[in-house]
C-alpha positions as CSV (number, residue, x, y, z in Angstrom):
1,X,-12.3,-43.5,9.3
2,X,-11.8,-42.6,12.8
3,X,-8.1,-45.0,14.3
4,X,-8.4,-44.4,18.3
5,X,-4.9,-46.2,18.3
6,X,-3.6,-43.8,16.4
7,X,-4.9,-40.9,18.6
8,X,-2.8,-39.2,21.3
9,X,-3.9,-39.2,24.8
10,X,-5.0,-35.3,24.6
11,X,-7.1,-36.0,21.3
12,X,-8.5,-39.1,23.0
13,X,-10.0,-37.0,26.0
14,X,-10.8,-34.7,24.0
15,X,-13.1,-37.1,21.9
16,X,-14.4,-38.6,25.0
17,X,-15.6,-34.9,25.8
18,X,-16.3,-34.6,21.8
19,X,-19.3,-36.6,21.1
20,X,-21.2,-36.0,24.5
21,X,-20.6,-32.3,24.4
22,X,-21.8,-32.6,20.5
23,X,-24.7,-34.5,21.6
24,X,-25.4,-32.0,24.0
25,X,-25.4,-29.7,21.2
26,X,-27.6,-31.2,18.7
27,X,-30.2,-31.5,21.7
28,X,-29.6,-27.5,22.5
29,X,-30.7,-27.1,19.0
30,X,-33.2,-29.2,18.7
31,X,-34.9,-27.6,22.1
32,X,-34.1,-24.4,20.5
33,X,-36.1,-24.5,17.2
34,X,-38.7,-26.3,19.1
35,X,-38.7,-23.1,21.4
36,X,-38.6,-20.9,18.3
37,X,-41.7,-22.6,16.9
38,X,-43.7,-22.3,20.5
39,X,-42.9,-18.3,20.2
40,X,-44.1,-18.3,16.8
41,X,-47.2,-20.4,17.4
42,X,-47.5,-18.0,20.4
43,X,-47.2,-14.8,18.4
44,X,-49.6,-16.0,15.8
45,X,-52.0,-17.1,18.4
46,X,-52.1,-13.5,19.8
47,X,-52.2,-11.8,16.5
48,X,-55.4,-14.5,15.8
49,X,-57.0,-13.3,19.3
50,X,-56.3,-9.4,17.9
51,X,-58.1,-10.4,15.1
52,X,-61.1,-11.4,16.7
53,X,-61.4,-8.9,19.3
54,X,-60.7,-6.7,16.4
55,X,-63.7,-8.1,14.5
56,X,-65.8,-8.0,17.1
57,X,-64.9,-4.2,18.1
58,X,-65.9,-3.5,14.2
59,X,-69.2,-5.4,14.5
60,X,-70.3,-3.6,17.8
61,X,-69.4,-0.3,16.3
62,X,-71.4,-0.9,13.1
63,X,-74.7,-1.8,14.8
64,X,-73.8,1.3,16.8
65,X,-73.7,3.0,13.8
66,X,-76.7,2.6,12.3
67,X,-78.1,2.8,15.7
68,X,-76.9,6.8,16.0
69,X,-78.2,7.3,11.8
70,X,-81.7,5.6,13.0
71,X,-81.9,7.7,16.2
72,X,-80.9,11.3,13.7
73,X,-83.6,10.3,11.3
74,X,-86.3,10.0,13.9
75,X,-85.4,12.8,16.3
76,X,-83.2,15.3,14.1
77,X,-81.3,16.3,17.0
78,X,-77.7,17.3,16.1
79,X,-76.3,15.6,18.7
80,X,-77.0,11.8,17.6
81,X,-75.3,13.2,14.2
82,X,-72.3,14.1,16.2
83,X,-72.8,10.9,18.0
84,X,-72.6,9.2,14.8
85,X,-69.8,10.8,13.4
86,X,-67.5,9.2,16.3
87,X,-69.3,6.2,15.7
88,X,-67.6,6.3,11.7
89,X,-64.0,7.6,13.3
90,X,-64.3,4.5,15.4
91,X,-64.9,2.2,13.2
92,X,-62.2,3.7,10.5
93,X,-59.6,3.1,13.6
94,X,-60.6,-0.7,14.1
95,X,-60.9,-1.4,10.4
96,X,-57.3,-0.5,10.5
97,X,-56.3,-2.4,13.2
98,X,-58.3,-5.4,11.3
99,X,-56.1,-4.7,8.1
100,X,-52.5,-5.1,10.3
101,X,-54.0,-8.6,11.8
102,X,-55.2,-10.1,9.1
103,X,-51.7,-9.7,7.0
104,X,-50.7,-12.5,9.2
105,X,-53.5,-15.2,8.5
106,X,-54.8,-16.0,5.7
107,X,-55.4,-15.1,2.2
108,X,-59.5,-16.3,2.4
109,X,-59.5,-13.9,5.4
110,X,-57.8,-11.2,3.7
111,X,-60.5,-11.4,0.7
112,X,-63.4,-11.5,3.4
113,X,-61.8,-8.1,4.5
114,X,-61.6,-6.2,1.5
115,X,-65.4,-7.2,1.2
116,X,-65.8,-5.7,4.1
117,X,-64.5,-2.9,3.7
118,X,-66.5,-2.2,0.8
119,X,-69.8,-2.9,2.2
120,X,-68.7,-0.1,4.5
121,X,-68.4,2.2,2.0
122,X,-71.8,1.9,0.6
123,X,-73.2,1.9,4.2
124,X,-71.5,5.2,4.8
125,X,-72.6,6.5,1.5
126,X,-76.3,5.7,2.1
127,X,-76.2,7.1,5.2
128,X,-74.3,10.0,4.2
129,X,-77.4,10.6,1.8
130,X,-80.2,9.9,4.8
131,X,-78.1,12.8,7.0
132,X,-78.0,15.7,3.9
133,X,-81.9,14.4,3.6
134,X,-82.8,15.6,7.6
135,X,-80.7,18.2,7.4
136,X,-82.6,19.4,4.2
137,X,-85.7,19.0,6.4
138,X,-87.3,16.4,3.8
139,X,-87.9,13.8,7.0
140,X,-90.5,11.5,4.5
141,X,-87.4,10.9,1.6
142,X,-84.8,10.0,4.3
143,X,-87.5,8.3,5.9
144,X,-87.8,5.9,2.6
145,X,-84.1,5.5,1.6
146,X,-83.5,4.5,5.2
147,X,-86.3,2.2,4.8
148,X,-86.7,0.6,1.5
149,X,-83.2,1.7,0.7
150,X,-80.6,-1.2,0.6
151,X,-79.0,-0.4,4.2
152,X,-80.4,-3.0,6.2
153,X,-79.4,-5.7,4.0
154,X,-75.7,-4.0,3.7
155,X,-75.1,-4.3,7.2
156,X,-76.4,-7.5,7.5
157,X,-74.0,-8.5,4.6
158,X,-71.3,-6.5,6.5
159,X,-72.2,-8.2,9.6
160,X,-72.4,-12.0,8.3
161,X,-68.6,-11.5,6.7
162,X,-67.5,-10.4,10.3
163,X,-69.2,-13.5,11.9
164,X,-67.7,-15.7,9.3
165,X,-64.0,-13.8,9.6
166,X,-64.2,-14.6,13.3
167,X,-65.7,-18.2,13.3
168,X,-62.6,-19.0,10.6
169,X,-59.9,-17.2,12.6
170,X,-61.4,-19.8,15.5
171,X,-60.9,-22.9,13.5
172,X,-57.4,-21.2,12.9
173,X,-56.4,-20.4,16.7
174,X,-57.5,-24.1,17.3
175,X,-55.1,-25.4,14.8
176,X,-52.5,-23.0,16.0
177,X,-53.0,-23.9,19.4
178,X,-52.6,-27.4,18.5
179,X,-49.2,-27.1,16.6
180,X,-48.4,-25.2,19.8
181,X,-48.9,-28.0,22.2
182,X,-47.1,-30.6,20.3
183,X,-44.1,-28.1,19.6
184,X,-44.4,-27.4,22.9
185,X,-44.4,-31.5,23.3
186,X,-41.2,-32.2,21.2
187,X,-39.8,-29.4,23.2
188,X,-39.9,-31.3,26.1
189,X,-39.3,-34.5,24.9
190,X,-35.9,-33.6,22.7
191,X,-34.7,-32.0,26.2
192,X,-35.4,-35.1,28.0
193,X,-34.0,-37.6,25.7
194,X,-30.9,-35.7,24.5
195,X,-29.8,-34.9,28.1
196,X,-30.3,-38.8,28.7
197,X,-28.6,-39.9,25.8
198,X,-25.7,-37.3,26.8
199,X,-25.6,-38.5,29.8
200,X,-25.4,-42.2,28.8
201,X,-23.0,-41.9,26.1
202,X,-20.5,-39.9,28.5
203,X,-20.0,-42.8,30.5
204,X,-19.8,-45.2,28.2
205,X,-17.2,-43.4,26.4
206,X,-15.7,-42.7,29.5
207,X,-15.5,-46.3,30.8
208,X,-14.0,-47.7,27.5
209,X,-11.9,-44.5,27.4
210,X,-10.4,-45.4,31.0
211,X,-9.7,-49.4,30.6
212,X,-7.7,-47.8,27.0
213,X,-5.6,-45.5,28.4
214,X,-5.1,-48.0,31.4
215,X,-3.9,-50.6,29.1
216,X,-1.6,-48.2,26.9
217,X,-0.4,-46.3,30.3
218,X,1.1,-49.7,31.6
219,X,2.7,-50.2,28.3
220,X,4.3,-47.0,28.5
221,X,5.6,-47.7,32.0
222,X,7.0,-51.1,31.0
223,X,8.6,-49.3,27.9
224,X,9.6,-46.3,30.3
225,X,11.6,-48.6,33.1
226,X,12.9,-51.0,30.3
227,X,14.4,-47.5,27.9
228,X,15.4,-46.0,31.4
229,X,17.9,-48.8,32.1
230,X,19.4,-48.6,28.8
231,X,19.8,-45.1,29.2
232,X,21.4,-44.8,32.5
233,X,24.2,-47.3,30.8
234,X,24.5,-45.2,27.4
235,X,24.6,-41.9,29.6
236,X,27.9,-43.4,31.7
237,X,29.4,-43.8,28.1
238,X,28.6,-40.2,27.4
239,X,29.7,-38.8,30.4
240,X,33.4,-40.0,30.1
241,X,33.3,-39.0,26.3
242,X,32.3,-35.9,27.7
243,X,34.8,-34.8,30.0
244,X,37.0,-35.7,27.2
245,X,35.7,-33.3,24.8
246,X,35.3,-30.6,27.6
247,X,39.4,-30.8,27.4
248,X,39.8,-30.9,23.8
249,X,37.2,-27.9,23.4
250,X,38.9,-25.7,26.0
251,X,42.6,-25.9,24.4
252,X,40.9,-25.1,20.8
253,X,39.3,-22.2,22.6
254,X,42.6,-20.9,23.9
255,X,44.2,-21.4,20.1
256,X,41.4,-19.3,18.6
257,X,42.0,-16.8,21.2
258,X,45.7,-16.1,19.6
259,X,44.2,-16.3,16.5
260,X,41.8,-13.2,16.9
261,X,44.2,-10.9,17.9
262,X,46.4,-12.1,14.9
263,X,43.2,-11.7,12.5
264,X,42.3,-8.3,14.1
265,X,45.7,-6.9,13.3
266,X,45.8,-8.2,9.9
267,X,42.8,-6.1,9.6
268,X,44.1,-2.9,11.4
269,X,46.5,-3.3,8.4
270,X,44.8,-3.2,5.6
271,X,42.3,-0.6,6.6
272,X,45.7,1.4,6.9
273,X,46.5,0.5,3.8
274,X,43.2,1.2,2.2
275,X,43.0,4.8,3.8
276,X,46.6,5.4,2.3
277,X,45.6,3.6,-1.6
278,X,42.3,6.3,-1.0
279,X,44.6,9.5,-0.5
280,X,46.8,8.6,-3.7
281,X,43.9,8.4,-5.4
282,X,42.6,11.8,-4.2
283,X,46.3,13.7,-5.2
284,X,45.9,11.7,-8.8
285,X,42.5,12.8,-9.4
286,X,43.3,16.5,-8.5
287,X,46.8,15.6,-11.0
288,X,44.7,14.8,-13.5
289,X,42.2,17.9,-12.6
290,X,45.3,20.1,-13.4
291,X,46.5,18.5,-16.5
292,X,43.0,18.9,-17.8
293,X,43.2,22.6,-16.7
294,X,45.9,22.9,-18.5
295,X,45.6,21.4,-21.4
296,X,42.8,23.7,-21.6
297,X,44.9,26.8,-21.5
298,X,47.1,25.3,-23.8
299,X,44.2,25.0,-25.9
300,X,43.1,28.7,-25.6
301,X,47.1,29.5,-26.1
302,X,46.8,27.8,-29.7
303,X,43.4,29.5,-30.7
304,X,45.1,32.9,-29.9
305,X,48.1,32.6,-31.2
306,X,46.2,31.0,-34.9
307,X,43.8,34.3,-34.4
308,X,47.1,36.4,-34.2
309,X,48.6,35.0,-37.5
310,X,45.3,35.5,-39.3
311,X,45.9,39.3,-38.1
312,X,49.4,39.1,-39.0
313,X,48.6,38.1,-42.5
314,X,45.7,40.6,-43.0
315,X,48.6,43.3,-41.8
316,X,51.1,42.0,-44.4
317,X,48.6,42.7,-46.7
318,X,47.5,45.7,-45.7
319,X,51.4,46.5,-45.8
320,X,51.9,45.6,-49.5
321,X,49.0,47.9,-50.9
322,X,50.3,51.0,-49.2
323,X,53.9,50.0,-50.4
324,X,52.0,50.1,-53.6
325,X,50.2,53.4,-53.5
326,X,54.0,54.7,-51.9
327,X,55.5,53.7,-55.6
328,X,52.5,55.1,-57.2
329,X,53.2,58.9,-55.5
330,X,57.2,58.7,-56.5
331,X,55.9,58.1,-60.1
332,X,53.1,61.0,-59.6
333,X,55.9,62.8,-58.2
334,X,58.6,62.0,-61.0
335,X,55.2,62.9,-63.6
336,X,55.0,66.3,-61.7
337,X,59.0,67.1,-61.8
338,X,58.8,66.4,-65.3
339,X,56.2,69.0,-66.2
340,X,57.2,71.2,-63.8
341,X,60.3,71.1,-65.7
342,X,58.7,71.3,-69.7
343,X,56.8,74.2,-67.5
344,X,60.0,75.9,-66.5
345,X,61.2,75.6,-69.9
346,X,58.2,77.0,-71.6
347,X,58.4,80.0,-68.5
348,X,61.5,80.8,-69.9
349,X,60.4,80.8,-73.6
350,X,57.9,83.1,-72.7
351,X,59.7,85.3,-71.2
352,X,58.0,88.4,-69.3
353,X,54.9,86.9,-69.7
354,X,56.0,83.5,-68.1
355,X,57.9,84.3,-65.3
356,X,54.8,83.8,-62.7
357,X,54.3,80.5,-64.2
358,X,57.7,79.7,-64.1
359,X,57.4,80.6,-60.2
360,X,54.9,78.2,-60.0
361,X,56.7,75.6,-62.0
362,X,59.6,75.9,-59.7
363,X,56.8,75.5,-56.4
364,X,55.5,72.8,-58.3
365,X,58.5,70.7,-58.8
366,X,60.2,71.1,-54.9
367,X,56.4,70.3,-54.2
368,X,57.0,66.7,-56.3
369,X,60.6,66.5,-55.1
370,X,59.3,66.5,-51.5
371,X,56.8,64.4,-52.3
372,X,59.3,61.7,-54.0
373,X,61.7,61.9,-50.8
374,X,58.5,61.3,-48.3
375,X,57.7,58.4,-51.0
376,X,61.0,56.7,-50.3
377,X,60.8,57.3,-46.5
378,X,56.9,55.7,-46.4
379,X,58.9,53.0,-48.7
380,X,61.3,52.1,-45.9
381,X,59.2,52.1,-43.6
382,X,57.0,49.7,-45.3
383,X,60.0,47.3,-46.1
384,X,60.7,47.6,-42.3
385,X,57.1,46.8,-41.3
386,X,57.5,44.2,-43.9
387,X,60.8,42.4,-42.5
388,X,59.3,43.3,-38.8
389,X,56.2,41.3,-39.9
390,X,58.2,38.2,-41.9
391,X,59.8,37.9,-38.8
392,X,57.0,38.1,-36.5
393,X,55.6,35.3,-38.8
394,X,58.2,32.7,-38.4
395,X,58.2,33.8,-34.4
396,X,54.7,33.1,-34.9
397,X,54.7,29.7,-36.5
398,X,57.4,28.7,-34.1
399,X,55.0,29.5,-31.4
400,X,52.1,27.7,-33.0
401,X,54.1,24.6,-33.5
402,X,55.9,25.0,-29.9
403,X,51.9,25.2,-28.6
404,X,50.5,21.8,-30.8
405,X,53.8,19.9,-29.4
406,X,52.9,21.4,-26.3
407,X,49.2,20.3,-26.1
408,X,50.2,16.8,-27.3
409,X,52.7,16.0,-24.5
410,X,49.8,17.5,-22.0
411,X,47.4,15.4,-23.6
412,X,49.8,12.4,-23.6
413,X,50.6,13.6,-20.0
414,X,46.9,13.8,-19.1
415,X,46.6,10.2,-20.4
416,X,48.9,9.0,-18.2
417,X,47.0,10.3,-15.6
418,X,44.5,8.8,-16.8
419,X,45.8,5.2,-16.4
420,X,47.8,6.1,-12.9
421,X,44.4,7.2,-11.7
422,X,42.7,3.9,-13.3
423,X,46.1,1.9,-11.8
424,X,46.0,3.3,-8.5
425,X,41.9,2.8,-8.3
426,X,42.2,-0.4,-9.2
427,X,44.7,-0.8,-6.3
428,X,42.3,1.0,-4.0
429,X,39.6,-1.6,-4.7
430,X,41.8,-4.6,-4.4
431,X,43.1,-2.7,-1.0
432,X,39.5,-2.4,-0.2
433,X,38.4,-5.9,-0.8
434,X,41.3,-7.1,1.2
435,X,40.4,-4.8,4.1
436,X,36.6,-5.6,4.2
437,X,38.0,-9.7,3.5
438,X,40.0,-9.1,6.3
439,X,37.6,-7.5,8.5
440,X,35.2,-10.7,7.6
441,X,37.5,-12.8,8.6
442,X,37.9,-10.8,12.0
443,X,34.5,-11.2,12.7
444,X,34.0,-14.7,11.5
445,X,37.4,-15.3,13.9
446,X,35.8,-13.6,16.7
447,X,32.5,-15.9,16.2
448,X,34.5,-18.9,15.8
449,X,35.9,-17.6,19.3
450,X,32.2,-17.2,20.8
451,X,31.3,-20.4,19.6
452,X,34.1,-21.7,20.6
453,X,33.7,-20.1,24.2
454,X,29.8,-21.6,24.1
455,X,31.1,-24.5,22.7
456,X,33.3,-24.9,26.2
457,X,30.8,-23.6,28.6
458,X,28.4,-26.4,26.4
459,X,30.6,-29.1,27.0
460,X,30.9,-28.1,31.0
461,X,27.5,-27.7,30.9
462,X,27.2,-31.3,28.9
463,X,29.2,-33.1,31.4
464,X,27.4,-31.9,34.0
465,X,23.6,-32.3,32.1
466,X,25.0,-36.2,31.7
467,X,25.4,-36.6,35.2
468,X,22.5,-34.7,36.1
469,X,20.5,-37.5,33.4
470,X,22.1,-40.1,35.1
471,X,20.2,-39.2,38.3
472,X,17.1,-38.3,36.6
473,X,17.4,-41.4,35.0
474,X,17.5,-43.9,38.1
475,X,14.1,-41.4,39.2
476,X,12.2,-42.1,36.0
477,X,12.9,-45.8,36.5
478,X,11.9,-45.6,39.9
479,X,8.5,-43.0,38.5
480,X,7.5,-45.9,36.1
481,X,7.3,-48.4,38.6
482,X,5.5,-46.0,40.8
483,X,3.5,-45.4,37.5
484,X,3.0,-49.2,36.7
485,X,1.9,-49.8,40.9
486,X,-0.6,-46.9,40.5
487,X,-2.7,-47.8,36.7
């Protein structure tokens, strides 16, 4: 439910225009589908007229039809048959035109058509059959078809439905013409009457509208000087309050002032600081970069020197066998001296006969005795392979132990890297945070200042507003009694 108290004074003009202008409306629409049903009355009157004069076309060209077949049969002159022909084209054309105007009316008149049409087929196939007959020259057989054939009554059939298509299709136009005038009627009327009542309800809603907002305007007014007088008192409070705080505001303004530049310098600092904590970090990150290196080497160092012990041993070995086969050739050799010796003896037992053995014998044994000293020499040299290699051995082991105590204090070393790197990133972040805290606070500083300075040029501003309200004031007392004269 509609509250007009509760309304504003816009929505309240705007429902005194409201319900006229919507009466206005529904009156528009009314006269509108009235007009839409005088069109289609009008339209369906005019395709009812097409009908008939459609109808009546068809009927004329029947009987002028039969009139061309009759005047063939009797005279046989080609040119009635020609005559005739057109005649059929012509009545095809308005039996179509029949078809399109009778979609629109009814389906009794629809029926009466198809009848029609075929009536007109058995019309045009007896007189197809009296034309081949005269042609043919049998005159007396087309002569009797045409006669006691069942032509005649066919077009008097055909022509009876058209007389009773065109007498219904009357009754219709007069009902149509009917519906018409009173469409036409309420037309008139609804525009009439809705522009009257339009008319009538705008002023009465206008009227009652007026002596409202009369009534609620000097309210308003009385409200308005009484608020006004209150407020010019309230706003001499406010104005001595606010040259006060226009004091107060512009010393904390100079405070926060000193206190930017202080917070801006703090954070000069530690961006210094945090660029510094960044470049120890770089130099303990490329420390660590060459521990790892070298811990690597180290690592390769130790693979090496294990690879050249395996050798080592495999050479020791190698060592001992041909220390072996040197002991076997001084006993081959000691063997052969003591042959060569039985030999010698045996030479000599001989006698002639031996000597060339004995020659041999004696070859033989400086052969062996050779063959014993180069024994013993290959048998020193094998002992002094074999001290060379004890001792390159223990150098060895040394070297392997020296490198695994060496890559434990580079991996201890690398650790410790590892936590000064961790340490001084740690420190870095903490530097960092304290540089972007301290940048924060710069910015929230320097805000505090711009408010601050707003703050000032506000309370300027304020004291000045306050005594600009205090004039305004005394005019809106003096506009509402100007307001309250006027309503």
């Amino acid at each position: 439910m509609l509250n007009f108290s509760n309304l504003k004074l816009r929505g309240r003009i705007l429902f005194g225009y409201g319900v006229p202008l919507l009466l206005t409306l529904a009156a528009t629409t009314a006269v509108i589908i009235n007009a839409q049903k005088v069109e289609q009355q009008g339209i369906a009157s005019e395709r009812g007229w097409s009908l008939v004069q459609d109808s009546d076309r068809l009927e004329l060209t029947l009987y002028k039809r039969q009139s061309m077949i009759r005047a063939y049969l009797l005279t046989g002159e080609e040119r009635f048959l020609q005559q005739y022909e057109a005649s059929v084209s012509e009545y095809n054309q308005h039996l179509k035109s029949l078809e399109t105007a009778v979609q629109f009316s009814t389906p009794e008149q629809a029926q009466r058509l198809e009848k029609l049409k075929s009536l007109g087929e058995k019309i045009y196939q007896a007189n197809l059959a009296v034309s081949r007959l005269v042609k043919a020259g049998n005159y007396n057989a087309a002569i009797k078809v045409f006669s006691e054939g069942q032509i005649l009554p066919l077009v008097e059939q055909a022509a009876q439905i058209l007389k009773n298509l065109n007498s219904t299709e009357d009754k219709l136009q007069e009902q149509r013409d009917k519906e018409g005038a009173n469409a036409m009627q309420s037309l008139i009327l609804t525009a009439i009457f809705g522009t009257l009542a339009a008319i009538i309800m705008a002023v009465l809603i206008g009227s009652w509208l007026a002596s409202r907002i009369t009534q609620q305007v000097n309210e308003i007014a009385n409200n308005i000087a009484s608020s006004s007088r209150e407020i010019a008192v309230t706003v001499e409070q406010q104005e001595r309050t606010a040259i006060q705080q226009s004091s107060s505001v512009n010393e904390t303004t100079t405070t926060m002032d000193e206190l930017s530049v202080s917070a801006q310098q703090s954070a000069q600092q530690a961006q210094t600081a945090a660029t510094g904590a960044q470049q120890v970090l770089s130099l303990a990150g490329e420390g660590n970069q060459a521990v790892n290196r070298t811990l690597e080497n180290m690592s390769l160092l130790a693979n090496r020197v294990n690879t050249l012990a395996e050798q080592i041993s495999v050479l020791n070995e190698q060592t001992n066998q041909i220390g072996t086969i040197s002991g076997l050739v001084a006993d081959l050799a000691n063997q052969t001296n003591m042959l060569a010796l039985n030999a010698a003896v045996e030479a000599v037992r001989a006698g002639e006969h031996g000597k060339g053995f004995g020659v041999v014998a004696t070859e033989i044994r400086k052969l062996a005795d050779q063959s014993k000293k180069s024994a013993q020499k290959i048998n020193h040299l094998v002992n002094a392979i074999q001290s060379a290699l004890n001792l390159t051995i223990m150098v060895t082991d040394e070297s392997t132990k020296a490198t695994f105590q060496g890559t434990q204090i580079t991996e201890e070393t690398a650790e410790l890297f590892n936590q000064v790197t961790t340490a001084i990133n740690d420190v870095a972040g903490s530097v960092q945070q304290i540089s972007m805290n301290a940048k924060q606070q710069a910015i929230a500083v320097q805000q505090v200042v711009s408010a601050m300075n707003i703050l000032n040029t506000a309370a300027r501003d304020n004291a000045s507003g306050i005594t600009q309200t205090k004039v305004s004031t005394h005019q809106l007392n003096e506009a509402a009694q100007n307001l309250k004269a006027v309503v």
